[in-house]
KOLZA-65985 format. One record per residue (C-alpha): residue in one letter; x, y, z; residue number from 1. Coordinates in steps of 0.5 Angstrom, whole numbers. Example, Ala and Ser with C-alpha at 12.3 -4.5 7.8 and 13.67 -1.06 7.14 Angstrom:
! residues 2
+--------+-------+-------+-------+-----+
! residu !     u !     v !     w ! num !
+--------+-------+-------+-------+-----+
!      A !    25 !    -9 !    16 !   1 !
!      S !    27 !    -2 !    14 !   2 !
+--------+-------+-------+-------+-----+
//
This chain:
! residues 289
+--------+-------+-------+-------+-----+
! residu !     u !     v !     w ! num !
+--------+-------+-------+-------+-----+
!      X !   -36 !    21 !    26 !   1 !
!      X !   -31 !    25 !    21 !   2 !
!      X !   -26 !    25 !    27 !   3 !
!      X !   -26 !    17 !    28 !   4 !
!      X !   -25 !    16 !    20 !   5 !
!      X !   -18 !    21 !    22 !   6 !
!      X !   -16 !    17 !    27 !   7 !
!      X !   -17 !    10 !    24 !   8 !
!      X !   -13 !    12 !    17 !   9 !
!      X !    -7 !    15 !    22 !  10 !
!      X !    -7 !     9 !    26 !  11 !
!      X !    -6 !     5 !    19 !  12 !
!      X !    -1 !     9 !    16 !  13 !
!      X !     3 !     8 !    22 !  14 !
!      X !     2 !     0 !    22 !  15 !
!      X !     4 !     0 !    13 !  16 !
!      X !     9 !     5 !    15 !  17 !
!      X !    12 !     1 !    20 !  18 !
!      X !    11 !    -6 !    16 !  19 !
!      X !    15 !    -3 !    10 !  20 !
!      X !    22 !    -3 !    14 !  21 !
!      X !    21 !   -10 !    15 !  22 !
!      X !    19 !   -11 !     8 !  23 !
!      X !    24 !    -9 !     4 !  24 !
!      X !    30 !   -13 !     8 !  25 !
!      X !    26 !   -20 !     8 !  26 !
!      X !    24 !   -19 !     0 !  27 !
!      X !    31 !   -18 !    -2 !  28 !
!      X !    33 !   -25 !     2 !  29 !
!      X !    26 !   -29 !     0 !  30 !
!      X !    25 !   -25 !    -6 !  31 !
!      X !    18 !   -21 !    -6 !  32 !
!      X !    13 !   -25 !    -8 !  33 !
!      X !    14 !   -32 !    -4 !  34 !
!      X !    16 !   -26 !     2 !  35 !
!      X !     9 !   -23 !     0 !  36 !
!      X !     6 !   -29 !     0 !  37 !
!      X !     8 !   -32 !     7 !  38 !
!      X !     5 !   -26 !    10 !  39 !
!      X !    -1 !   -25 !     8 !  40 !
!      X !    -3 !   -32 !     9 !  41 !
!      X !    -1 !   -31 !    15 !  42 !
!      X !    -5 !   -25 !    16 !  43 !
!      X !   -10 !   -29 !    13 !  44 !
!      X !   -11 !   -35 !    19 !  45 !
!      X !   -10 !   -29 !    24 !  46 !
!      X !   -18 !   -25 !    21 !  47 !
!      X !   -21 !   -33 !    19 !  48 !
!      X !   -20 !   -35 !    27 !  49 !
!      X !   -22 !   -29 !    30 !  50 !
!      X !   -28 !   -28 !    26 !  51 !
!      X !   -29 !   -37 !    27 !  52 !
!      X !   -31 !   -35 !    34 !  53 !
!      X !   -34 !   -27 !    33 !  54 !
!      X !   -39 !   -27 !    27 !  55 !
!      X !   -42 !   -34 !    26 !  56 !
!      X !   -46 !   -31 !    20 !  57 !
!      X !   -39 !   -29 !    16 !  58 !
!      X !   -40 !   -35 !    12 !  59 !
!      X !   -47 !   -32 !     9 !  60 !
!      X !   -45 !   -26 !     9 !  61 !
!      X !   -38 !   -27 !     4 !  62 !
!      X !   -43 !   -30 !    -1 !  63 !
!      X !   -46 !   -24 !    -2 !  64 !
!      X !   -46 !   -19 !    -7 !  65 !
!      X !   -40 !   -15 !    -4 !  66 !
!      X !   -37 !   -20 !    -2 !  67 !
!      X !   -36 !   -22 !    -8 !  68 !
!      X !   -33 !   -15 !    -9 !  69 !
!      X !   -28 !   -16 !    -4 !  70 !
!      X !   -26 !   -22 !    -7 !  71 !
!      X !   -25 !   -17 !   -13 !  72 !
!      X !   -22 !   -12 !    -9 !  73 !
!      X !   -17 !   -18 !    -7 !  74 !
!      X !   -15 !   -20 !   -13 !  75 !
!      X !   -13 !   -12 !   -15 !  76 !
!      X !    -9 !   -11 !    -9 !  77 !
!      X !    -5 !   -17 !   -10 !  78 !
!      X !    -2 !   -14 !   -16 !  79 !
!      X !    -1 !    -8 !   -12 !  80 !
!      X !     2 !   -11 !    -7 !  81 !
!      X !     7 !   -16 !   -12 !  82 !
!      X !     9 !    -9 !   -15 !  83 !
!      X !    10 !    -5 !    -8 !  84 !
!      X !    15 !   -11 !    -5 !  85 !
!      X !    18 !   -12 !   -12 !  86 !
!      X !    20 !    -4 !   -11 !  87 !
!      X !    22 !    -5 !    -4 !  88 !
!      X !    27 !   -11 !    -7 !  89 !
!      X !    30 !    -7 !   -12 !  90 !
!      X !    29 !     1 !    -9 !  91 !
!      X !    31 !     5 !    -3 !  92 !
!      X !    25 !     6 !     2 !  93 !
!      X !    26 !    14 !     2 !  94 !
!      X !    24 !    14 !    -6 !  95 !
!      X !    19 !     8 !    -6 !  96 !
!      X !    16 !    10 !    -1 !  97 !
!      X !    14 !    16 !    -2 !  98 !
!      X !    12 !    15 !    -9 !  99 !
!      X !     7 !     9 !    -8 ! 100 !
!      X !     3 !    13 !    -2 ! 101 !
!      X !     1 !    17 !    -7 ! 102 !
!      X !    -4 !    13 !   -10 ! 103 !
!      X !    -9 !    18 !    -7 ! 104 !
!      X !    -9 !    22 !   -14 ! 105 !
!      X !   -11 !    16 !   -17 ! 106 !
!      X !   -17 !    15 !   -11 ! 107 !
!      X !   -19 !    23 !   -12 ! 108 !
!      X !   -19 !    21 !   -20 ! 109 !
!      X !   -23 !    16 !   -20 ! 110 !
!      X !   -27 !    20 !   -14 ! 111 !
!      X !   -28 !    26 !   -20 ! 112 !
!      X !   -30 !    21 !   -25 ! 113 !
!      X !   -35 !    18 !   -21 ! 114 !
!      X !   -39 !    25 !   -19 ! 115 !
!      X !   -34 !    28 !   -13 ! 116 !
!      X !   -32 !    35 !   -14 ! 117 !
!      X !   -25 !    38 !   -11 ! 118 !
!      X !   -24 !    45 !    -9 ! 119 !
!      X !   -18 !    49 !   -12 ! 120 !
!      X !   -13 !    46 !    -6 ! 121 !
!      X !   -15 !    40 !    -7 ! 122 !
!      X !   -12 !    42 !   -14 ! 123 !
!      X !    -6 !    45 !   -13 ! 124 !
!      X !    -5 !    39 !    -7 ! 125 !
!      X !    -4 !    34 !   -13 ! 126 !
!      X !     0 !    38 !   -18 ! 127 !
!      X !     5 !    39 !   -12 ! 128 !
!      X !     5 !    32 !   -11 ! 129 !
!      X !     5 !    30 !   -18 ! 130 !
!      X !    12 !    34 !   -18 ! 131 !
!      X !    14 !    31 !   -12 ! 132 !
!      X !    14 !    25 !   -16 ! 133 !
!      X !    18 !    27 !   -21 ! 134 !
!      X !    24 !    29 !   -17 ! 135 !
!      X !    24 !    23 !   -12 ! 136 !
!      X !    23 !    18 !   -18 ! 137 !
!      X !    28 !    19 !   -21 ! 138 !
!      X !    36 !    19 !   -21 ! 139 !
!      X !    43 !    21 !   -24 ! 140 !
!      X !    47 !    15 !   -28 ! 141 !
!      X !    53 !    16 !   -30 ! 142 !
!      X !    55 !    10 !   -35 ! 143 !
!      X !    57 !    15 !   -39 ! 144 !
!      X !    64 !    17 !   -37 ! 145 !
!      X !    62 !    25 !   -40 ! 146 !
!      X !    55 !    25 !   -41 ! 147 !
!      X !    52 !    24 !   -34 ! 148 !
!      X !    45 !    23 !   -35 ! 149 !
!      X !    37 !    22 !   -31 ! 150 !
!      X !    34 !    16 !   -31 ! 151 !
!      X !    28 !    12 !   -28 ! 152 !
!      X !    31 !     6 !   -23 ! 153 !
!      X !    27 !     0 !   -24 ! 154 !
!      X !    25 !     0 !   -17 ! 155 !
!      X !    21 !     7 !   -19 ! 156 !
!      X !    16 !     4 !   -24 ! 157 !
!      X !    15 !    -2 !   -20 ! 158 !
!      X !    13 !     3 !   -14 ! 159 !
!      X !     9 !     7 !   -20 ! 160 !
!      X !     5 !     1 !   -21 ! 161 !
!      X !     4 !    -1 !   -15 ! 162 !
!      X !     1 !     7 !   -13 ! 163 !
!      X !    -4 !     6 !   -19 ! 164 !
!      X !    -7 !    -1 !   -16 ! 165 !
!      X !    -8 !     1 !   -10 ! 166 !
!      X !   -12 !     7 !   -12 ! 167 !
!      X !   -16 !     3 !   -15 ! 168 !
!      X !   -17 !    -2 !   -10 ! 169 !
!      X !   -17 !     2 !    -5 ! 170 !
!      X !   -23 !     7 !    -7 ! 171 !
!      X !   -27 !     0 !    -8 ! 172 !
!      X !   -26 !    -2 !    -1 ! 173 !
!      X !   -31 !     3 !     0 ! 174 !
!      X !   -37 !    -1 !    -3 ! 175 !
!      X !   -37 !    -7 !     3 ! 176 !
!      X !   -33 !    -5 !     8 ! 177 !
!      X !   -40 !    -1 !    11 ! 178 !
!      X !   -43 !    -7 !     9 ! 179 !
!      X !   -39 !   -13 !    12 ! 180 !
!      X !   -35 !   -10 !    17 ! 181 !
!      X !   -27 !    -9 !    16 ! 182 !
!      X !   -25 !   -16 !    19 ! 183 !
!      X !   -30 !   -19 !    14 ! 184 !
!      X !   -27 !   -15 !     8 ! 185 !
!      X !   -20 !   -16 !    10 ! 186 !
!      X !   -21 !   -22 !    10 ! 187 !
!      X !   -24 !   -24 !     4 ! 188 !
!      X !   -20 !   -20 !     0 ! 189 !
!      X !   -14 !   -22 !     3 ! 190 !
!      X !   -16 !   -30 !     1 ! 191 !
!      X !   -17 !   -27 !    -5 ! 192 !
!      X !   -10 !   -24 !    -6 ! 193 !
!      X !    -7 !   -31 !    -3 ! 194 !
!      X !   -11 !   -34 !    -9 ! 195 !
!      X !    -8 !   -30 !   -14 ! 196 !
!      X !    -1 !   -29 !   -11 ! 197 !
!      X !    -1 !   -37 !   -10 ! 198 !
!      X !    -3 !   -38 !   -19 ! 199 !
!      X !     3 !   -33 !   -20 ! 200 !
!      X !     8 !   -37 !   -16 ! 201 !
!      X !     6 !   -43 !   -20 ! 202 !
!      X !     6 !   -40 !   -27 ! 203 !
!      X !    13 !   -38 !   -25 ! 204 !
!      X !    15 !   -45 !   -22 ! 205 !
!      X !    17 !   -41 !   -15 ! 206 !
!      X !    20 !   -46 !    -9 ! 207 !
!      X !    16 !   -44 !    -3 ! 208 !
!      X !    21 !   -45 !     1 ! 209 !
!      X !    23 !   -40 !     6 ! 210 !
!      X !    31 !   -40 !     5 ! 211 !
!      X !    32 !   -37 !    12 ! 212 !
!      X !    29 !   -38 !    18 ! 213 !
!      X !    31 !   -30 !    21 ! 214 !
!      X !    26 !   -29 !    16 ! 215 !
!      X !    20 !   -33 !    20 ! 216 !
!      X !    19 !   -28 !    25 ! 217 !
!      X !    19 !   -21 !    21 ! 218 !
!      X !    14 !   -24 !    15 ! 219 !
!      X !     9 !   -26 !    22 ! 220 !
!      X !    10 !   -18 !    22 ! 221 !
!      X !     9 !   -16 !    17 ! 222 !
!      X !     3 !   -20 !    16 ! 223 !
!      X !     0 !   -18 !    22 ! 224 !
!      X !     2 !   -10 !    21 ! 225 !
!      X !    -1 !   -11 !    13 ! 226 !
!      X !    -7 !   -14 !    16 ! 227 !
!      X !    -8 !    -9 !    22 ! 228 !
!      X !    -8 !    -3 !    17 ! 229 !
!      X !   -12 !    -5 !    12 ! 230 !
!      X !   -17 !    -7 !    18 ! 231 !
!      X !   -16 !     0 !    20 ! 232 !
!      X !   -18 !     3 !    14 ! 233 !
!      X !   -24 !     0 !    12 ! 234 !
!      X !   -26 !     2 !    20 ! 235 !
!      X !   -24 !     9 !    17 ! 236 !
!      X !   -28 !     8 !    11 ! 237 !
!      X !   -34 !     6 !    15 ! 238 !
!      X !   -34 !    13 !    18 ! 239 !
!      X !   -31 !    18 !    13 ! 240 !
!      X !   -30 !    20 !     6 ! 241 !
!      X !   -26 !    16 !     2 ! 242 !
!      X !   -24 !    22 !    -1 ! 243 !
!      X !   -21 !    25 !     6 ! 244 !
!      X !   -19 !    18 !     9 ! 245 !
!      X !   -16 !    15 !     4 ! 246 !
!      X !   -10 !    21 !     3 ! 247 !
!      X !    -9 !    22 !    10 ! 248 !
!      X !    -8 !    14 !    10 ! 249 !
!      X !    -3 !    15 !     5 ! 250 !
!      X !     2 !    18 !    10 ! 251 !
!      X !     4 !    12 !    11 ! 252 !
!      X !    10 !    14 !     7 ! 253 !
!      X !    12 !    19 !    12 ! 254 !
!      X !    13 !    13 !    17 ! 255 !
!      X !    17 !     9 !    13 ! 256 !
!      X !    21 !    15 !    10 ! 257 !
!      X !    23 !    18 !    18 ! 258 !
!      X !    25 !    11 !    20 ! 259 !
!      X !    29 !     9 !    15 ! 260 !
!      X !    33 !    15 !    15 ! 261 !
!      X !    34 !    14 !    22 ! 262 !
!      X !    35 !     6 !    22 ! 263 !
!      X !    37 !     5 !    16 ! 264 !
!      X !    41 !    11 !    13 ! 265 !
!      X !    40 !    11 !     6 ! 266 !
!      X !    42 !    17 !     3 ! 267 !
!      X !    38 !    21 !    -3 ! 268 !
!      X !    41 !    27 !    -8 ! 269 !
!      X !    38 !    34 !    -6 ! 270 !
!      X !    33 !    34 !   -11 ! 271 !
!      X !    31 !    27 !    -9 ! 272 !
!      X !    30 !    31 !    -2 ! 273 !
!      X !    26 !    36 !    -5 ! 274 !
!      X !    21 !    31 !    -9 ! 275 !
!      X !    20 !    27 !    -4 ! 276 !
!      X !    19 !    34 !     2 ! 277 !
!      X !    14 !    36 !    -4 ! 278 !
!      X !    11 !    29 !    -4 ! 279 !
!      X !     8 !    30 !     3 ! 280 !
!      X !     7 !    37 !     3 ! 281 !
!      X !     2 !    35 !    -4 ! 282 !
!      X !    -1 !    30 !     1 ! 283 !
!      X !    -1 !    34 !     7 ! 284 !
!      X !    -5 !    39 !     2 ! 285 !
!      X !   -10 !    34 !     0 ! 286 !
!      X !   -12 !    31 !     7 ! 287 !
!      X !   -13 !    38 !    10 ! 288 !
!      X !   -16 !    43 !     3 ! 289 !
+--------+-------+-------+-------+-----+
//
């Protein structure tokens, strides 16, 4: 059982991890929010046509109790999201994604507060994590002409903030996922984000309107990897402890970082280097301690 909740949580690391790299190019030429969007909705008509003709109960399963919770889980994860683009928008993918993939510390801390206990490694995981962060997060200005200094690039918040609605959203996601299933509870909540997505761009008067039809087919990718992984999750919630599922499915960021210095050759300092080696050895730490 234990093995098939790891092996879901790898396979939806790797999907987010390669959606990632699609994310960051298209967001900085349809702007994060219609990208975010665009692929969700996507998403969205892909799980509603699959479960139209493989679970005819799934109607009057999403009036239920948890389906109401995943509706919830939807709107969390929607803010989550707007924050993660907007990071990918703004920031390079070898800090970003690092520092939003450790929203496990978030899940493990609420996993605390609500009865679950960690082991001294465990402990020691989240501390290299947490100073992992720090010296990914943050990078030298010199707008000064002598006195250079360090600062918190705007990209870097967003993906803090990002970490910490996942770590909320995704601890829930394991009230009804053993319930409804991991089609149901991707789809509802993923009608819920597109809700909550949709009042936000009306609030802010934004055109949907896609500016470029190259765009077209990497948000379908997009849509399609988010789906598929968040699919995989909740499968490995079904089998696994949300404590061990959820920070091995946050080792997404590894993906996402080896190919993007591969493919997309962004360059970090070395003590960037450092954090974000840090950062995935923290992670490393608490998957298996």
């Amino acid at each position: 059982m234990m093995q098939n909740g790891i092996g879901f949580s790898l396979l939806a690391a790797l999907s987010l991890g390669i959606a990632d790299l699609f994310i960051q190019k298209t967001s900085r030429i349809e702007t994060s929010i219609k990208t975010l969007f665009f692929s969700q909705f996507l998403g969205a008509i892909i799980l509603g046509v699959y479960l139209l003709f493989s679970d005819s109960s799934f109607f009057t399963k999403s009036t239920s109790l948890y389906g109401g919770i995943a509706l919830i889980i939807g709107v969390i994860l929607a803010l989550g999201n707007l924050f993660l683009f907007r990071a990918f928008e703004l920031g390079p993918i070898l800090i970003v994604s690092p520092i939003t993939s450790s929203f496990a510390i978030v899940t493990i801390v609420i996993s605390f507060l609500f009865g679950e206990k960690t082991t001294l490694i465990q402990n020691m995981g989240l501390l290299v994590t947490i100073g992992g962060i720090i010296l990914g997060g943050v990078k030298r200005s010199d707008e000064t002409i002598n006195r250079p200094h360090f600062s918190l690039p705007q990209g870097i918040r967003y993906a803090i903030l990002a970490a910490f609605f996942f770590g909320i959203g995704f601890w829930l996601l394991k009230f009804p996922s053993p319930i409804l299933g991991s089609f149901l509870t991707t789809f509802i909540s993923r009608c819920s984000s597109i809700i909550t997505i949709s009042l936000i761009m009306i609030y802010k008067r934004t055109e949907l309107r896609i500016r470029s039809n190259s765009s077209i087919v990497p948000i379908l990718i997009i849509g399609i990897l988010n789906a598929c992984g968040l699919i995989l999750y909740n499968q490995a919630l079904i089998y696994g402890l949300s404590s061990i599922v959820t920070v091995i499915f946050s080792l997404y960021g590894v993906v996402t970082v080896i190919i993007g210095y591969i493919f997309l050759k962004q360059r970090v300092l070395n003590f960037q280097y450092i954090g974000i080696i840090m950062t995935f050895i923290g992670v490393a730490i608490l998957s298996f301690g």
